[in-house]
ZABAZA-887067 format. One record per residue (C-alpha): x, y, z; residue in one letter; residue number from 1. Coordinates in Angstrom, 3 decimals, m for minus. Each point is the difference from the previous one (the first is absolute). Layout:
<nodes>
> X,Y,Z,A,NUM
...
</nodes>
This chain:
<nodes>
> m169.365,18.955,m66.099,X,1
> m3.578,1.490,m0.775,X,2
> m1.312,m2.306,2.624,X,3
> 2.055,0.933,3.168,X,4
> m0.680,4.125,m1.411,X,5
> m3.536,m0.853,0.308,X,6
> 0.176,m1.736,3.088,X,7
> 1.847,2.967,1.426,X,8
> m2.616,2.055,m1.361,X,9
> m2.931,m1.722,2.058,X,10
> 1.847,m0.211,2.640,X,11
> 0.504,3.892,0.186,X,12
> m3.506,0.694,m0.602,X,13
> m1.108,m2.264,2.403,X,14
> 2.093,1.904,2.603,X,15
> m1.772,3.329,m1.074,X,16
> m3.013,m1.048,0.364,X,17
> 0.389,m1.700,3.671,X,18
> m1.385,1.190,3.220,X,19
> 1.628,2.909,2.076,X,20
> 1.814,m2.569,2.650,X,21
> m1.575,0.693,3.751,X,22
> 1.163,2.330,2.189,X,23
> 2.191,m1.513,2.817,X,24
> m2.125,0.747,3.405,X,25
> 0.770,2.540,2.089,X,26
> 1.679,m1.351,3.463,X,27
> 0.388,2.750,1.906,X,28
> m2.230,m0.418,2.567,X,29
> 0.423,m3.531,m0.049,X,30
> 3.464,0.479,1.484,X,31
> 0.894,m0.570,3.686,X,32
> 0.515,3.303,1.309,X,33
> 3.519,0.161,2.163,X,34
> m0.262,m0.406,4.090,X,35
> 3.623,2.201,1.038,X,36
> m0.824,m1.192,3.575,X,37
> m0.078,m3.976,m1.141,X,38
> 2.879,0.776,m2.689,X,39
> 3.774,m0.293,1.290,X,40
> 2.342,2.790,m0.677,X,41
> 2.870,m1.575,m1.966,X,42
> 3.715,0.381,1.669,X,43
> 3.415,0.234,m1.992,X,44
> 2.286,m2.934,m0.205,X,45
> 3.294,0.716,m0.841,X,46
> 0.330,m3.395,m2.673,X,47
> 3.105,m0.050,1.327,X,48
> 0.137,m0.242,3.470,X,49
> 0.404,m3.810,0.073,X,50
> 3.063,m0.031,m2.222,X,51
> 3.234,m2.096,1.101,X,52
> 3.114,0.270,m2.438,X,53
> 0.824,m3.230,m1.314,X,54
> 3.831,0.048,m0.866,X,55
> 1.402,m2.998,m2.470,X,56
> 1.468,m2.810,1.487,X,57
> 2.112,m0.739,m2.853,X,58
> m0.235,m1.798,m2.567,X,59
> 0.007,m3.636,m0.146,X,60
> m0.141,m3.219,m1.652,X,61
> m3.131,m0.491,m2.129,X,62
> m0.036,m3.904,0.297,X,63
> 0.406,0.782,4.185,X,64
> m3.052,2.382,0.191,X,65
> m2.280,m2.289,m2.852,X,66
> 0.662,m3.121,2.235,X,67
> m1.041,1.958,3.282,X,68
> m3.448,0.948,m1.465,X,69
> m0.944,m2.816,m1.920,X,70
> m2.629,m1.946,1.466,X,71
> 1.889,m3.147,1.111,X,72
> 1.448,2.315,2.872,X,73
</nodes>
């Protein structure tokens, strides 16, 4: 038990005593600026619009419909 307090200790110390971590550059003027005349403007689409109602056709046999998809067909 003494040893894993000590460990966690030196492993706390260690961590105090580290380097400041690097600042993450600064990218700003790396970035692409945006061309509005290359750029299209974006349009609605209804999600929608292609929709076709689908009405049950009943329900049938399980066997029937498992034998028309299997593979052998």
């Amino acid at each position: 038990m003494k040893s894993h307090l000590i460990a966690g200790v030196c492993a706390l110390g260690l961590g105090a005593c580290a380097q400041a971590p690097t600042p993450l550059p600064d990218v700003t003027a790396q970035q692409a600026s945006v061309n509005p005349a290359v750029v299209s403007a974006i349009a609605y689409a209804n999600p929608l619009m292609d929709y076709s109602y689908r009405a049950p056709t009943g329900p049938r046999d399980w066997r029937t419909v498992n034998d028309e998809q299997s593979e052998g067909n």
